[in-house]
C-alpha positions in Angstrom: 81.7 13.8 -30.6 79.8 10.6 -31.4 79.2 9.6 -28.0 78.2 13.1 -26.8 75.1 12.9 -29.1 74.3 9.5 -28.0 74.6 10.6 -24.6 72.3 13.5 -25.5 70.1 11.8 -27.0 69.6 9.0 -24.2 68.8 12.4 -21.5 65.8 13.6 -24.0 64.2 10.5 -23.9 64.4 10.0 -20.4 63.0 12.9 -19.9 60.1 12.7 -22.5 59.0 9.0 -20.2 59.0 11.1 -17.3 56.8 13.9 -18.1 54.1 11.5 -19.8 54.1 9.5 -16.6 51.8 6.3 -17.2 48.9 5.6 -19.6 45.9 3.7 -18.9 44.2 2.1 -21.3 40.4 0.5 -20.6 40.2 -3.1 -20.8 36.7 -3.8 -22.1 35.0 -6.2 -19.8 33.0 -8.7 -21.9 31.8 -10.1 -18.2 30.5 -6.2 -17.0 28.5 -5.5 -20.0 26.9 -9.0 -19.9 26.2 -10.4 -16.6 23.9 -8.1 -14.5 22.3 -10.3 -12.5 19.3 -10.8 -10.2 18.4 -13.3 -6.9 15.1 -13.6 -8.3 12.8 -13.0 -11.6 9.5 -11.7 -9.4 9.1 -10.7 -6.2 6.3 -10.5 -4.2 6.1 -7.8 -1.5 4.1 -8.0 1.8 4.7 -6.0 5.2 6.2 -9.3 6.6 9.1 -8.8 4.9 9.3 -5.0 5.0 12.7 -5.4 6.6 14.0 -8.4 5.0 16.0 -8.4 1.8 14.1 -9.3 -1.2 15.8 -8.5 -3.9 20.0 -8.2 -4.8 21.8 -7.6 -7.6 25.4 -8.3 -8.2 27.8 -7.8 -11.1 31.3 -7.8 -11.9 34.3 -6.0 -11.5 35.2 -3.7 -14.4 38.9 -3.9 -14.7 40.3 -0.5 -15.6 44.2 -2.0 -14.8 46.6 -0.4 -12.3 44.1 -0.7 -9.1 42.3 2.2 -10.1 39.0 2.1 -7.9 35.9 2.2 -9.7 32.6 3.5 -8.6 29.2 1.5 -9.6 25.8 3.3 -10.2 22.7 0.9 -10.1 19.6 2.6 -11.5 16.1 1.4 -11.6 13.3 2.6 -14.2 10.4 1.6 -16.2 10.7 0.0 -19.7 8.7 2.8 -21.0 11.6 5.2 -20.1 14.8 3.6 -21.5 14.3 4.2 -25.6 15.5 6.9 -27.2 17.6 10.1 -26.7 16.1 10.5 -23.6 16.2 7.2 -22.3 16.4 6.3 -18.5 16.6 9.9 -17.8 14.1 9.7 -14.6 15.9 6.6 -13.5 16.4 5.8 -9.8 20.0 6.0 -8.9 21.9 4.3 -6.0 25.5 5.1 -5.4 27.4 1.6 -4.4 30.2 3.1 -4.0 33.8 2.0 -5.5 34.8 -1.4 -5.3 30.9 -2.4 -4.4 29.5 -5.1 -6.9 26.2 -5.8 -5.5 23.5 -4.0 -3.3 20.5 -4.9 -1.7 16.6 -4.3 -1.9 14.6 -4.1 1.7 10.9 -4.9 1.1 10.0 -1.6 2.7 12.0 0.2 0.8 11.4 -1.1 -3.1 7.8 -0.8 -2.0 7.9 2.6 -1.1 9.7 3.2 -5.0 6.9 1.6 -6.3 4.7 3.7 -4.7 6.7 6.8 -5.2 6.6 6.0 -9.3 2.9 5.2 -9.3 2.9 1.3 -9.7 0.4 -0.4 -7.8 0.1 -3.8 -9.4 2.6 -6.5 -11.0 5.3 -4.1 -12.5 8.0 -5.0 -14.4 11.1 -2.7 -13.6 14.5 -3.0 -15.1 18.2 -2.2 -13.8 21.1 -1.3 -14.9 24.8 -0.4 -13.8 27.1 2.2 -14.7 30.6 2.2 -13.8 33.0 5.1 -13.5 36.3 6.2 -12.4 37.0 9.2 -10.5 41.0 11.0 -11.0 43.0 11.1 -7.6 41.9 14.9 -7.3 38.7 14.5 -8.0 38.2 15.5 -11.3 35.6 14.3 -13.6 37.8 11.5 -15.7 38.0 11.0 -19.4 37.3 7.5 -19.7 34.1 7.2 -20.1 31.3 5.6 -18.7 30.7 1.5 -18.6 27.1 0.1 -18.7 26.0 -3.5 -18.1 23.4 -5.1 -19.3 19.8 -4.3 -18.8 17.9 -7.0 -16.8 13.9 -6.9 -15.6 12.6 -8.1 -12.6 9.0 -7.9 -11.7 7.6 -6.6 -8.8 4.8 -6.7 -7.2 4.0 -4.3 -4.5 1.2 -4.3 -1.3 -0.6 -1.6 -0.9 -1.6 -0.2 2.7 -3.4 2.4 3.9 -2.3 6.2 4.5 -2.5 7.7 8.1 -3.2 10.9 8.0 -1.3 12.8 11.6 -2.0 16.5 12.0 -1.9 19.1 14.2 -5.6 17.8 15.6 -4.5 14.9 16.9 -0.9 15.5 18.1 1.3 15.2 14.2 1.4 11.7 15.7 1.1 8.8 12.8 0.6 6.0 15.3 -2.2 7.4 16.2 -3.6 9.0 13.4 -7.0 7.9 11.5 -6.5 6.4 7.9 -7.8 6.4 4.4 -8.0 3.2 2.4 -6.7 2.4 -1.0 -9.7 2.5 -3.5 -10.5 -0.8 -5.9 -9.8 0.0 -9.2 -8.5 3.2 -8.9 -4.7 2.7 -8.7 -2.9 4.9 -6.4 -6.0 6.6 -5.2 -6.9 6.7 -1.5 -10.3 8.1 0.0 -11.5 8.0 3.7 -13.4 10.4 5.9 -11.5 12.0 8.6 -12.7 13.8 11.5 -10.7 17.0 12.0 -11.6 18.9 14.9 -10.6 22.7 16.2 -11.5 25.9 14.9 -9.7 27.7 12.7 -6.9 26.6 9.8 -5.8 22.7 10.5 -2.8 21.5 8.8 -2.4 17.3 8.1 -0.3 15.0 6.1 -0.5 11.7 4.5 2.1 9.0 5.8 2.2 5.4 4.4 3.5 3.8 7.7 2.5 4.6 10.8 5.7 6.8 11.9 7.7 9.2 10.2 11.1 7.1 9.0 9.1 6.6 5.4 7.3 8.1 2.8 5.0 11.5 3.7 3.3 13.8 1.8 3.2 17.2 2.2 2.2 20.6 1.0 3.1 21.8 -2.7 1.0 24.4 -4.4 -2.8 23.8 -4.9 -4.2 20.8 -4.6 -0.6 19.3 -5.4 1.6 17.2 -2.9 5.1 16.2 -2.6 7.2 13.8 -0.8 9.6 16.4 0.7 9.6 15.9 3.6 10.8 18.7 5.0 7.4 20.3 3.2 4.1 21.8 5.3 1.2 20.4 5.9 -1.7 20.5 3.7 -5.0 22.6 4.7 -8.2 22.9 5.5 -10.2 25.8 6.3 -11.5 24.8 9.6 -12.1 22.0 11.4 -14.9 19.7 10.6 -15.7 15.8 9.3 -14.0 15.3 5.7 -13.8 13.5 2.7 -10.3 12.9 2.4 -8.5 11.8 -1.3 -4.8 11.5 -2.2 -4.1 10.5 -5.7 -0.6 9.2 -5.4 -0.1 8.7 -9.1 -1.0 12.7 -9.9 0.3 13.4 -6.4 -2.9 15.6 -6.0 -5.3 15.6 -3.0 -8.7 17.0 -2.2 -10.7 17.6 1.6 -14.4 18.4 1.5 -16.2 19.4 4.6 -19.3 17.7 4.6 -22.3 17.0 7.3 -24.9 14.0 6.4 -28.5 13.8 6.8 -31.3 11.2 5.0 -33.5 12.4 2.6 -36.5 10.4 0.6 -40.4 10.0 0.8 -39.7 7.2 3.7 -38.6 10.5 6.0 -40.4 13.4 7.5 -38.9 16.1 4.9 -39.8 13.6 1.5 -37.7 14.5 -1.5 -37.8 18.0 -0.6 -36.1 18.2 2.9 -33.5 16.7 4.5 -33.4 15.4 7.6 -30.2 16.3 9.2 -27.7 13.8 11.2 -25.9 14.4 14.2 -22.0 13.3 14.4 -20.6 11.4 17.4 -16.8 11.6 17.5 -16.6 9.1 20.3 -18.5 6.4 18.7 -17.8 7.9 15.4 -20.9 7.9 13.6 -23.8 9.8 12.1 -27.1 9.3 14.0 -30.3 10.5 13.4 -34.0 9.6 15.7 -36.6 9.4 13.4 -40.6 8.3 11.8 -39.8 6.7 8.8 -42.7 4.6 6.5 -42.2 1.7 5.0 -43.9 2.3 1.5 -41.1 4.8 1.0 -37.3 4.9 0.2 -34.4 7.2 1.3 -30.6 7.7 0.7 -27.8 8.7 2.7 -26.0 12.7 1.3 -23.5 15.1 1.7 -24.5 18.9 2.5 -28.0 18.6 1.4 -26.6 18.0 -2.4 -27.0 15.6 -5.1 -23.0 15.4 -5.3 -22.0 12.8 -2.6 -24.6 10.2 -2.2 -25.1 6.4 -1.2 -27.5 4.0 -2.5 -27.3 0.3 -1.8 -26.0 -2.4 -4.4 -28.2 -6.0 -4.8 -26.4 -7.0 -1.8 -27.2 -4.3 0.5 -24.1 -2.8 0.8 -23.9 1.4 0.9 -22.2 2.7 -2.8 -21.6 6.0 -3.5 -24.1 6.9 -6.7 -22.5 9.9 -6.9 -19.0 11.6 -5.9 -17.0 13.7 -8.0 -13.6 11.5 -7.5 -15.8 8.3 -9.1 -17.6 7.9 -12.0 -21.5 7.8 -11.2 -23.2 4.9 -10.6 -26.9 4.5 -12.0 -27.2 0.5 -10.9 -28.0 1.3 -6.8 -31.3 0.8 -5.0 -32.8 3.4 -2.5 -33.0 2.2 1.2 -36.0 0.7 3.3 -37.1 0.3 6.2 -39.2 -3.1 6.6 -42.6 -1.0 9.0 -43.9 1.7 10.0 -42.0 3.7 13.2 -39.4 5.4 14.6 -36.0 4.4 14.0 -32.4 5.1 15.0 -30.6 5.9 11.8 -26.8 5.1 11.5 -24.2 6.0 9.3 -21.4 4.7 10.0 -18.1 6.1 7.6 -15.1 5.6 9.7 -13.6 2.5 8.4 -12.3 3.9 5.1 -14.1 2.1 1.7 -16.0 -0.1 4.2 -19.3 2.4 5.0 -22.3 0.8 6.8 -25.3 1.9 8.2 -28.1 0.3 10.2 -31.8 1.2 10.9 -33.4 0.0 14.1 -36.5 0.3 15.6 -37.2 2.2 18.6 
Protein backbone atom coordinates (compact mmCIF):
# COMPACT_ATOMS: atom_id res chain seq x y z
CA UNK A 1 0.00 0.00 0.00
CA UNK A 2 2.86 2.25 0.92
CA UNK A 3 4.60 2.08 -2.23
CA UNK A 4 1.48 2.54 -4.34
CA UNK A 5 1.09 6.12 -2.86
CA UNK A 6 4.57 6.91 -3.39
CA UNK A 7 4.34 5.79 -6.77
CA UNK A 8 1.26 8.01 -7.03
CA UNK A 9 2.49 10.59 -5.78
CA UNK A 10 5.86 10.57 -7.98
CA UNK A 11 3.17 10.57 -11.48
CA UNK A 12 1.40 13.97 -10.06
CA UNK A 13 4.38 15.72 -9.85
CA UNK A 14 5.63 14.74 -13.08
CA UNK A 15 2.88 15.74 -14.45
CA UNK A 16 2.46 19.20 -12.72
CA UNK A 17 6.58 19.96 -14.27
CA UNK A 18 5.16 19.13 -17.52
CA UNK A 19 2.20 21.33 -17.89
CA UNK A 20 4.17 24.52 -16.39
CA UNK A 21 6.83 23.83 -19.03
CA UNK A 22 9.76 26.45 -18.27
CA UNK A 23 9.84 29.83 -16.63
CA UNK A 24 11.83 32.76 -17.58
CA UNK A 25 12.85 35.07 -15.39
CA UNK A 26 14.48 38.71 -16.62
CA UNK A 27 17.86 39.18 -15.66
CA UNK A 28 18.22 42.91 -15.20
CA UNK A 29 21.02 44.21 -17.22
CA UNK A 30 23.03 46.80 -15.17
CA UNK A 31 25.14 47.26 -18.73
CA UNK A 32 21.63 48.01 -20.96
CA UNK A 33 20.24 50.52 -18.72
CA UNK A 34 23.65 52.29 -18.44
CA UNK A 35 25.69 52.36 -21.46
CA UNK A 36 23.94 53.98 -24.50
CA UNK A 37 26.50 55.14 -26.29
CA UNK A 38 27.40 57.59 -29.11
CA UNK A 39 30.56 57.85 -31.90
CA UNK A 40 30.53 61.39 -31.36
CA UNK A 41 29.18 64.39 -28.86
CA UNK A 42 28.31 66.95 -32.00
CA UNK A 43 28.00 66.59 -35.43
CA UNK A 44 28.29 68.80 -38.02
CA UNK A 45 26.21 68.20 -41.19
CA UNK A 46 27.05 69.38 -44.74
CA UNK A 47 25.90 67.91 -48.22
CA UNK A 48 29.49 66.38 -48.48
CA UNK A 49 28.65 63.86 -46.31
CA UNK A 50 24.98 63.35 -47.17
CA UNK A 51 25.80 59.74 -47.74
CA UNK A 52 28.36 59.07 -45.34
CA UNK A 53 27.73 57.86 -41.81
CA UNK A 54 27.89 60.46 -39.21
CA UNK A 55 26.53 59.41 -36.43
CA UNK A 56 26.08 55.53 -34.62
CA UNK A 57 24.87 54.38 -31.68
CA UNK A 58 25.55 51.07 -30.09
CA UNK A 59 24.38 49.31 -26.85
CA UNK A 60 24.31 46.10 -25.24
CA UNK A 61 22.72 42.97 -25.34
CA UNK A 62 19.84 42.66 -22.90
CA UNK A 63 20.08 39.11 -21.64
CA UNK A 64 16.58 37.71 -21.15
CA UNK A 65 18.23 33.88 -20.65
CA UNK A 66 17.30 30.84 -22.77
CA UNK A 67 18.25 32.54 -26.34
CA UNK A 68 15.19 34.30 -26.43
CA UNK A 69 15.73 37.03 -29.28
CA UNK A 70 15.14 40.46 -28.40
CA UNK A 71 14.07 43.29 -30.46
CA UNK A 72 15.71 46.98 -29.91
CA UNK A 73 13.83 50.28 -30.57
CA UNK A 74 16.10 53.44 -30.85
CA UNK A 75 14.11 56.72 -30.63
CA UNK A 76 15.16 60.15 -31.21
CA UNK A 77 13.35 63.38 -29.61
CA UNK A 78 13.89 66.75 -28.24
CA UNK A 79 14.66 67.43 -24.45
CA UNK A 80 11.61 69.45 -24.30
CA UNK A 81 9.53 66.26 -25.01
CA UNK A 82 10.82 63.56 -22.58
CA UNK A 83 9.29 64.95 -18.96
CA UNK A 84 6.29 64.01 -17.66
CA UNK A 85 3.39 61.54 -18.36
CA UNK A 86 3.61 62.25 -21.74
CA UNK A 87 7.16 62.15 -22.23
CA UNK A 88 8.82 61.13 -25.63
CA UNK A 89 5.46 60.57 -26.97
CA UNK A 90 6.37 62.19 -30.59
CA UNK A 91 9.63 60.40 -30.53
CA UNK A 92 11.23 59.15 -33.70
CA UNK A 93 11.37 55.44 -33.70
CA UNK A 94 13.68 53.10 -35.65
CA UNK A 95 13.13 49.41 -35.52
CA UNK A 96 16.78 47.53 -35.27
CA UNK A 97 15.39 44.65 -35.31
CA UNK A 98 16.20 41.50 -32.85
CA UNK A 99 19.56 40.75 -32.02
CA UNK A 100 20.77 44.40 -33.66
CA UNK A 101 22.73 46.52 -31.06
CA UNK A 102 23.71 49.43 -33.00
CA UNK A 103 22.42 51.44 -36.08
CA UNK A 104 23.59 54.01 -38.15
CA UNK A 105 22.86 57.86 -39.05
CA UNK A 106 23.48 58.90 -42.94
CA UNK A 107 24.05 62.75 -43.13
CA UNK A 108 21.13 63.06 -45.50
CA UNK A 109 18.98 61.42 -43.63
CA UNK A 110 19.41 62.96 -39.86
CA UNK A 111 19.28 66.16 -41.77
CA UNK A 112 16.19 65.61 -43.35
CA UNK A 113 14.74 64.77 -39.39
CA UNK A 114 15.96 67.86 -38.49
CA UNK A 115 14.21 69.44 -40.93
CA UNK A 116 11.14 67.44 -40.57
CA UNK A 117 11.06 68.50 -36.56
CA UNK A 118 11.72 72.22 -37.27
CA UNK A 119 15.47 72.55 -36.06
CA UNK A 120 17.48 74.63 -38.11
CA UNK A 121 20.47 75.52 -35.95
CA UNK A 122 22.80 73.69 -33.30
CA UNK A 123 20.14 71.19 -31.76
CA UNK A 124 20.61 69.11 -29.10
CA UNK A 125 18.62 65.81 -29.60
CA UNK A 126 18.65 62.88 -27.33
CA UNK A 127 18.26 58.91 -27.86
CA UNK A 128 17.15 56.24 -26.26
CA UNK A 129 16.57 52.30 -26.63
CA UNK A 130 13.83 50.14 -25.74
CA UNK A 131 14.12 46.60 -25.74
CA UNK A 132 11.44 43.98 -26.09
CA UNK A 133 10.68 40.45 -26.59
CA UNK A 134 8.14 39.09 -28.85
CA UNK A 135 6.32 35.17 -27.77
CA UNK A 136 7.02 32.49 -30.60
CA UNK A 137 3.37 33.19 -31.92
CA UNK A 138 3.57 36.45 -31.96
CA UNK A 139 1.89 37.70 -29.15
CA UNK A 140 2.46 40.84 -27.30
CA UNK A 141 4.81 39.32 -24.19
CA UNK A 142 4.40 40.07 -20.55
CA UNK A 143 7.79 41.07 -19.74
CA UNK A 144 7.93 44.29 -20.00
CA UNK A 145 9.71 46.73 -21.63
CA UNK A 146 13.78 47.57 -21.00
CA UNK A 147 15.05 51.25 -21.48
CA UNK A 148 18.62 52.39 -21.63
CA UNK A 149 19.93 55.35 -20.72
CA UNK A 150 19.19 58.67 -22.23
CA UNK A 151 22.21 60.19 -24.00
CA UNK A 152 22.27 63.78 -26.10
CA UNK A 153 24.12 64.47 -29.06
CA UNK A 154 24.10 67.75 -30.79
CA UNK A 155 23.45 68.34 -34.15
CA UNK A 156 23.85 70.74 -36.31
CA UNK A 157 22.11 70.70 -39.55
CA UNK A 158 22.77 72.67 -43.29
CA UNK A 159 20.16 74.17 -44.68
CA UNK A 160 19.56 74.15 -48.58
CA UNK A 161 17.31 75.40 -50.75
CA UNK A 162 13.73 73.99 -51.81
CA UNK A 163 13.10 73.24 -55.58
CA UNK A 164 9.89 73.71 -56.36
CA UNK A 165 8.95 70.91 -59.73
CA UNK A 166 5.35 71.25 -61.04
CA UNK A 167 3.36 70.44 -63.71
CA UNK A 168 4.87 73.83 -65.62
CA UNK A 169 7.96 72.69 -65.94
CA UNK A 170 7.68 68.84 -66.32
CA UNK A 171 7.17 67.64 -62.07
CA UNK A 172 10.89 67.45 -62.76
CA UNK A 173 13.12 68.55 -59.43
CA UNK A 174 16.38 68.65 -61.35
CA UNK A 175 15.19 71.14 -63.15
CA UNK A 176 12.95 72.97 -61.18
CA UNK A 177 13.52 76.77 -59.96
CA UNK A 178 14.19 77.24 -56.16
CA UNK A 179 13.46 79.33 -53.12
CA UNK A 180 16.05 80.24 -50.60
CA UNK A 181 16.17 79.76 -46.83
CA UNK A 182 15.41 83.25 -45.30
CA UNK A 183 18.07 84.84 -42.50
CA UNK A 184 16.61 84.88 -39.34
CA UNK A 185 13.61 83.33 -39.99
CA UNK A 186 14.14 79.60 -39.23
CA UNK A 187 12.56 77.20 -41.37
CA UNK A 188 11.15 79.74 -43.66
CA UNK A 189 11.82 79.77 -47.36
CA UNK A 190 10.78 82.63 -49.85
CA UNK A 191 11.62 83.02 -53.70
CA UNK A 192 9.73 84.18 -56.70
CA UNK A 193 8.80 81.57 -59.22
CA UNK A 194 7.74 81.91 -62.58
CA UNK A 195 4.79 79.69 -63.31
CA UNK A 196 3.56 79.73 -66.61
CA UNK A 197 0.07 78.19 -68.41
CA UNK A 198 -3.27 79.11 -68.11
CA UNK A 199 -5.48 77.75 -65.92
CA UNK A 200 -5.08 75.79 -62.31
CA UNK A 201 -1.07 74.83 -61.84
CA UNK A 202 -0.20 72.40 -59.24
CA UNK A 203 3.76 72.49 -57.61
CA UNK A 204 5.55 71.06 -54.70
CA UNK A 205 8.43 71.91 -52.54
CA UNK A 206 11.38 69.25 -52.64
CA UNK A 207 14.55 69.70 -50.52
CA UNK A 208 16.88 67.78 -52.99
CA UNK A 209 16.83 67.99 -56.33
CA UNK A 210 14.97 64.50 -57.03
CA UNK A 211 12.30 62.74 -55.44
CA UNK A 212 14.07 59.89 -53.06
CA UNK A 213 13.79 62.69 -50.04
CA UNK A 214 11.71 64.94 -48.38
CA UNK A 215 8.53 66.69 -50.44
CA UNK A 216 5.82 68.69 -49.52
CA UNK A 217 2.58 68.41 -50.68
CA UNK A 218 -1.01 69.47 -50.50
CA UNK A 219 -2.96 69.36 -47.01
CA UNK A 220 -5.94 71.59 -46.54
CA UNK A 221 -5.52 75.39 -46.75
CA UNK A 222 -2.56 76.95 -46.79
CA UNK A 223 -1.18 73.76 -44.81
CA UNK A 224 1.39 71.14 -46.22
CA UNK A 225 2.55 67.72 -45.46
CA UNK A 226 5.33 65.42 -46.11
CA UNK A 227 3.13 62.57 -47.59
CA UNK A 228 4.34 61.95 -50.22
CA UNK A 229 1.93 60.31 -51.86
CA UNK A 230 -0.10 63.87 -51.30
CA UNK A 231 -1.20 66.52 -54.35
CA UNK A 232 0.26 69.28 -55.31
CA UNK A 233 -0.40 72.58 -54.00
CA UNK A 234 -2.29 75.40 -56.16
CA UNK A 235 -2.40 78.28 -57.71
CA UNK A 236 -5.13 79.82 -59.61
CA UNK A 237 -3.37 80.40 -62.86
CA UNK A 238 -0.31 80.85 -64.06
CA UNK A 239 1.78 83.81 -63.53
CA UNK A 240 5.21 85.20 -61.59
CA UNK A 241 4.96 84.47 -57.73
CA UNK A 242 6.03 85.09 -54.42
CA UNK A 243 6.57 81.76 -53.22
CA UNK A 244 6.87 80.97 -49.06
CA UNK A 245 7.01 77.61 -47.25
CA UNK A 246 7.28 77.76 -43.54
CA UNK A 247 8.66 74.39 -42.71
CA UNK A 248 8.26 74.84 -38.94
CA UNK A 249 4.26 75.60 -39.24
CA UNK A 250 4.30 73.44 -42.39
CA UNK A 251 2.22 76.29 -44.07
CA UNK A 252 2.88 77.97 -47.45
CA UNK A 253 1.64 80.95 -49.30
CA UNK A 254 1.86 81.97 -53.50
CA UNK A 255 0.99 85.54 -54.44
CA UNK A 256 0.66 86.55 -58.05
CA UNK A 257 2.25 89.68 -58.50
CA UNK A 258 3.45 92.01 -61.58
CA UNK A 259 6.19 94.97 -60.70
CA UNK A 260 6.41 98.33 -61.90
CA UNK A 261 8.42 101.63 -60.30
CA UNK A 262 6.71 104.27 -58.81
CA UNK A 263 8.17 107.81 -57.23
CA UNK A 264 8.62 111.51 -58.31
CA UNK A 265 11.94 110.41 -60.25
CA UNK A 266 9.24 108.56 -62.85
CA UNK A 267 6.73 109.76 -65.32
CA UNK A 268 3.56 108.75 -63.15
CA UNK A 269 5.24 110.61 -59.55
CA UNK A 270 3.73 109.10 -56.45
CA UNK A 271 0.54 108.76 -58.04
CA UNK A 272 1.06 106.34 -60.99
CA UNK A 273 2.97 103.55 -61.57
CA UNK A 274 4.93 102.80 -64.14
CA UNK A 275 4.46 99.25 -65.10
CA UNK A 276 7.40 96.57 -65.89
CA UNK A 277 7.50 94.04 -68.44
CA UNK A 278 8.71 90.34 -67.44
CA UNK A 279 11.28 88.41 -69.60
CA UNK A 280 11.09 84.65 -68.77
CA UNK A 281 14.19 84.01 -70.88
CA UNK A 282 16.44 86.38 -69.19
CA UNK A 283 14.22 86.39 -66.21
CA UNK A 284 13.82 89.86 -65.31
CA UNK A 285 11.58 92.87 -64.96
CA UNK A 286 12.40 95.69 -67.50
CA UNK A 287 11.09 98.78 -67.93
CA UNK A 288 12.37 101.89 -70.80
CA UNK A 289 12.01 104.99 -69.23
CA UNK A 290 12.63 109.32 -68.37
CA UNK A 291 13.57 109.38 -65.04
CA UNK A 292 15.05 112.86 -63.14
CA UNK A 293 17.58 112.89 -60.91
CA UNK A 294 16.19 115.35 -58.19
CA UNK A 295 13.69 112.53 -57.51
CA UNK A 296 13.41 109.06 -55.86
CA UNK A 297 11.51 105.80 -56.76
CA UNK A 298 10.96 102.20 -55.30
CA UNK A 299 10.44 98.98 -56.78
CA UNK A 300 6.29 97.29 -55.92
CA UNK A 301 4.06 94.60 -56.14
CA UNK A 302 0.58 95.13 -57.97
CA UNK A 303 0.51 98.77 -57.66
CA UNK A 304 0.30 98.36 -53.66
CA UNK A 305 2.06 99.54 -50.63
CA UNK A 306 2.22 95.72 -49.47
CA UNK A 307 5.42 94.30 -51.27
CA UNK A 308 7.99 96.90 -51.73
CA UNK A 309 11.85 97.43 -51.97
CA UNK A 310 13.87 100.19 -50.77
CA UNK A 311 17.61 100.08 -50.59
CA UNK A 312 19.71 99.66 -47.33
CA UNK A 313 23.14 102.10 -46.66
CA UNK A 314 24.76 99.72 -48.87
CA UNK A 315 22.69 99.80 -51.82
CA UNK A 316 21.29 96.63 -51.69
CA UNK A 317 17.28 96.07 -52.64
CA UNK A 318 15.15 95.21 -49.01
CA UNK A 319 11.79 94.61 -48.87
CA UNK A 320 10.15 97.72 -46.59
CA UNK A 321 7.20 95.99 -46.68
CA UNK A 322 5.92 92.23 -47.15
CA UNK A 323 3.35 90.58 -45.10
CA UNK A 324 5.75 87.39 -44.36
CA UNK A 325 8.41 90.05 -42.69
CA UNK A 326 8.16 92.52 -40.25
CA UNK A 327 8.35 96.09 -41.88
CA UNK A 328 11.29 97.89 -42.25
CA UNK A 329 11.33 101.82 -41.80
CA UNK A 330 15.45 102.09 -42.03
CA UNK A 331 15.59 101.88 -46.26
CA UNK A 332 16.38 104.73 -48.63
CA UNK A 333 14.34 105.40 -51.92
CA UNK A 334 16.34 104.80 -55.20
CA UNK A 335 18.22 107.35 -57.61
CA UNK A 336 19.29 107.81 -60.62
CA UNK A 337 22.62 109.92 -60.77
CA UNK A 338 21.06 112.55 -64.21
CA UNK A 339 18.62 113.35 -66.12
CA UNK A 340 17.44 110.65 -69.09
CA UNK A 341 16.12 107.71 -70.16
CA UNK A 342 16.98 104.64 -68.58
CA UNK A 343 16.59 100.90 -68.79
CA UNK A 344 15.14 99.75 -65.45
CA UNK A 345 15.96 96.23 -64.12
CA UNK A 346 14.68 94.11 -61.62
CA UNK A 347 16.08 91.41 -61.32
CA UNK A 348 14.21 88.63 -58.57
CA UNK A 349 15.24 85.25 -59.67
CA UNK A 350 17.98 84.26 -57.51
CA UNK A 351 15.92 83.69 -54.37
CA UNK A 352 16.93 86.39 -51.21
CA UNK A 353 19.63 87.82 -53.52
CA UNK A 354 17.23 90.59 -55.62
CA UNK A 355 19.13 93.22 -57.69
CA UNK A 356 18.40 95.77 -60.00
CA UNK A 357 20.33 98.12 -62.22
CA UNK A 358 19.54 101.49 -63.91
CA UNK A 359 21.42 102.38 -67.11
CA UNK A 360 21.34 105.06 -69.36
CA UNK A 361 20.15 104.86 -72.71
Amino acid sequence: MRKLFIGAILLLAAASCKKQGVMLTVNEDANFSASLKASADSVTLAPANDNDTVLSLTWPAVNYGQGVPVTYTLELDVPGDTAGASGWSKAVSYAAGANVLSWNFAGKDLNNELQTLGLYGPSPLVFRVLSNVTQYNGSASTIPTGYSSVITVVVTPYTINLFVPGAYQGWNPATAPTIGPVPGYPGVFEGYVNIAGSGAQQFKFTNSPDWNHTNYGDSTGNLMTTNGNAGGMTVPNGGYYELSANLTSNTWTATATTWSIIGDATPGGWNTDTQMSYDPTTQVWTVTVPMIAAGSFKFRANDAWVIDFGIDNSGNLQYADNPLFTYNPNLNNLTVPANGTYLITLDLHISGKYTYSAVLQ
